[in-house]
C-alpha positions, 0 to 999 in steps of 0.5 A: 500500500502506498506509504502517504495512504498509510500514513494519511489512514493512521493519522485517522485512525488516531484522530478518531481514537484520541475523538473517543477517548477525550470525548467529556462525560456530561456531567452530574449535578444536584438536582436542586441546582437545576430546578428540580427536587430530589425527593420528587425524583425519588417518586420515579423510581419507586413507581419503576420498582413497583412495575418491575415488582408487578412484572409489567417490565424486567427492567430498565432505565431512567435518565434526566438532564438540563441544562446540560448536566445530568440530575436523574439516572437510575436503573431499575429491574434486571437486565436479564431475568434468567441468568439474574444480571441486574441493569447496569447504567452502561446496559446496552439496548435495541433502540429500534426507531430511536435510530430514525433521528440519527440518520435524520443528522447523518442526511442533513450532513451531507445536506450542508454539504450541497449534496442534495435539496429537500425537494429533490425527487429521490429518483434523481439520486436513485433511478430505482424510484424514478417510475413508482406508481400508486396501488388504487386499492389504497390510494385515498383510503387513509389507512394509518399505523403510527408504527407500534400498534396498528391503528386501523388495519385495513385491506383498501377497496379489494376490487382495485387489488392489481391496479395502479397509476401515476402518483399525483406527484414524485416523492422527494427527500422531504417526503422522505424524512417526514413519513409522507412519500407514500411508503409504509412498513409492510409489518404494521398493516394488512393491506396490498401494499403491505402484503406485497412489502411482506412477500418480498421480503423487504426488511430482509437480510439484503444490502440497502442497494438491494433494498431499495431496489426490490422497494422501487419495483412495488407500488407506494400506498398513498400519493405522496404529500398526501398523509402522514404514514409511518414507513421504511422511508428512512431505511431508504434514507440510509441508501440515500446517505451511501449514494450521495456520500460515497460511503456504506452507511455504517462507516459513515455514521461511525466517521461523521457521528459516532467517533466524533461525538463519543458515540462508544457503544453505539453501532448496528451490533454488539461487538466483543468487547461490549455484547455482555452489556447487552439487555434481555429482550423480553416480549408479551406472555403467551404469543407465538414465535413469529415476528412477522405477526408480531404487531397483529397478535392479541394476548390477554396472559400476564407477563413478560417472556424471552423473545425470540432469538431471531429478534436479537440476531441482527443485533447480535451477529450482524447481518447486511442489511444496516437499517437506518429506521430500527437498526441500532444498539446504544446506551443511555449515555451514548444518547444522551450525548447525541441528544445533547449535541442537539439541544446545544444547536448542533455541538458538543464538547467543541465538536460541531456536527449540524449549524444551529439553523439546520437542527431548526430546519430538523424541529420545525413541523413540516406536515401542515395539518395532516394528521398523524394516526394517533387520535389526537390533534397538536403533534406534528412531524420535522425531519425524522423528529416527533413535534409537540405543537400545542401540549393543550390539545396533545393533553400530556405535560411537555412544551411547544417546540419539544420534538422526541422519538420512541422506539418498538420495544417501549424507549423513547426521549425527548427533548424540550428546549424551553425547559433545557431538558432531556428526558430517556426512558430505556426498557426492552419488550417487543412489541412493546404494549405498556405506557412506562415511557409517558408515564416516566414522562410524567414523572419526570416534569412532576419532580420540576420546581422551576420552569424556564419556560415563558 
């Protein structure tokens, strides 16, 4: 190999290396300090204790922040029930769609960079979607999935099954990281469009080239612009991110968002050094083994039991396909970082990542009016970012301006820039059929003494 490329990738190497190792940990404060009383605090835990006592869950974690110092972070429960491990602060979780906002930074890279326009066609970056049609089974029939629990699982008009037409509009890369290019998941509903996602295996131990082109070859729901629907649209988004840098996507997110913001266990799996952090993954009592049908399945058994392996496998031996809508493993800390980063306008540690502009550009609502499937009015969508526009008419205690995610087995943070705060909430059941993340939310506004907000 040439010497001044060995040179040039050991200096990286090192770069990176020394980016991990000085990487600062956020650090802790007295919750009083920052507005917060510790007794109240206390009343999260003993509420979690009580679920892990009643075996609404086997365990999990808690983590506040504000202004920018940790002020709650508590384990509760086992990370793994049969071999007795209790939860670590460094346990490592599945965090599903959680993963959606990173790959929404890791786009919006590459669009500071000129690379690419939020209303560019996706065709001009992959031919594969330069000629999508529309099923006419369920064009304009609103069948919705807010990518948990199926909403309305409908089939569409079956006398239009196999016919199909231009789409009103092509979808862009906007349409993309809002959930409204016409795309849906295939696992959450039951419809043409669905079965046809299912039958082809999409999802699958493909690369994302081969993803997305098995993905070109099927008919989009819905026209795009035309409802919020929630999709593999940013998996698509990871091919996307391949496409215009030049790179697999893995690498890229190791190169431009883990190493520099001391991302250390975060990645698509588990390696030698860390798979024994990694929890338990627990499902409802008393379904099958399938998780195809996951979503479908009703069970009225109490409890928790073991997942089935092929659940964890990606997570655990890798696979080729590098999902960017559900792929990932972290820890509490590692998102927190990322989250922090965020709420400082694109920046942590003197790392710059995003210009505060475009981590707006991110937060602000992007849909309009349409309406998300979750029967309720005041939310709405950024670039790959839940919105609370109106925590009134949402009817849960939080601030205008707050944008968040959850993922399928029950995690979800939040991130309120009027009160400076981050909220984590990490448990491992799929799917995930309980209410300990909001009611952690709850919890956690309950314990403020002070609002920063006006």
């Amino acid at each position: 190999m040439n010497r001044n490329l060995m040179s040039g990738l050991s200096g990286f190497v090192l770069l990176a290396l020394v980016s991990i190792l000085s990487a600062k940990e956020i650090p802790t404060s007295k919750p009083e300090r920052q507005g917060f009383s510790s007794n109240r605090l206390d009343n999260i835990t003993e509420f979690m204790n009580r679920k892990v006592a009643d075996g609404t869950m086997v365990g999990g974690m808690g983590l506040i922040a504000r202004g920018g110092k940790v002020i709650y972070e508590q384990t509760y429960g086992m990370a793994d029930r049969k071999e007795e491990r209790v939860m670590e602060e460094d346990a490592i979780y599945r965090i599903y769609s959680m993963t959606k906002p990173i790959t929404g930074v890791a786009l919006m890279i590459l669009y500071e960079e000129g690379k690419f326009r939020l209303n560019d066609p996706i065709g001009m970056y992959m031919p594969e979607f330069a000629n999508l049609e529309v099923a006419m089974s369920t064009a304009g029939t609103n069948i919705i999935s807010d990518g948990t629990t199926s909403r309305t699982v409908g089939k569409g008009d079956d006398s239009l099954i196999g016919q199909t037409r231009k789409p009103t509009r092509r979808p862009t890369v906007r349409d993309l990281m809002t959930h409204t290019a016409g795309m849906t998941y295939g696992i959450f509903g039951n419809t043409e469009v669905d079965k046809m996602y299912r039958e082809a295996g999409l999802l699958g131990d493909m690369t994302l080239e081969e993803f997305t082109k098995a993905l070109g070859q099927i008919p989009l729901q819905y026209d795009p612009g035309s409802q919020w629907h929630y999709s593999v649209s940013v998996d698509v988004q990871g091919r996307l991110v391949e496409v215009l840098s030049g790179m697999k996507f893995s690498d890229f997110l190791s190169e431009r968002l883990f190493e520099p913001l001391g991302m250390k266990d975060t990645g698509f799996q588990v390696n030698e050094g860390n798979k024994d952090r990694l929890a338990q993954l627990y499902a409802p009592a008393g379904m099958s083994g399938d998780m195809n049908t996951a979503f479908f399945q009703q069970t009225t058994k109490p409890g928790l039991d073991v997942a089935p392996a092929s659940a964890s496998a990606g997570f655990i031996y890798g696979g080729k396909f590098e999902s960017g809508g559900g792929g990932l493993v972290a820890t509490a800390r590692d998102y927190l970082r990322f989250s922090q980063m965020l709420l400082n306008g694109g920046e942590l540690d003197g790392v710059r990542i995003l210009s505060p502009k475009t981590v707006q550009l991110m937060t602000t609502n992007h849909i309009g009016d349409l309406p998300m499937g979750f029967g309720r009015t005041g939310a709405g969508f950024g670039l790959d970012f839940g919105i609370v526009l109106d925590p009134g008419a949402v009817g849960e205690v939080s601030s205008a301006g707050e944008y968040n995610w959850g993922g399928a087995a029950g995690t979800r943070f939040w991130i309120d820039p009027q009160e400076k705060m981050i909220g984590l909430f990490m448990v491992q059941s799929i799917p995930h059929r309980t209410r300990l993340a909001g009611d952690f939310k709850v919890l956690a506004y309950q314990a403020m003494t002070e609002s920063y907000a006006e």
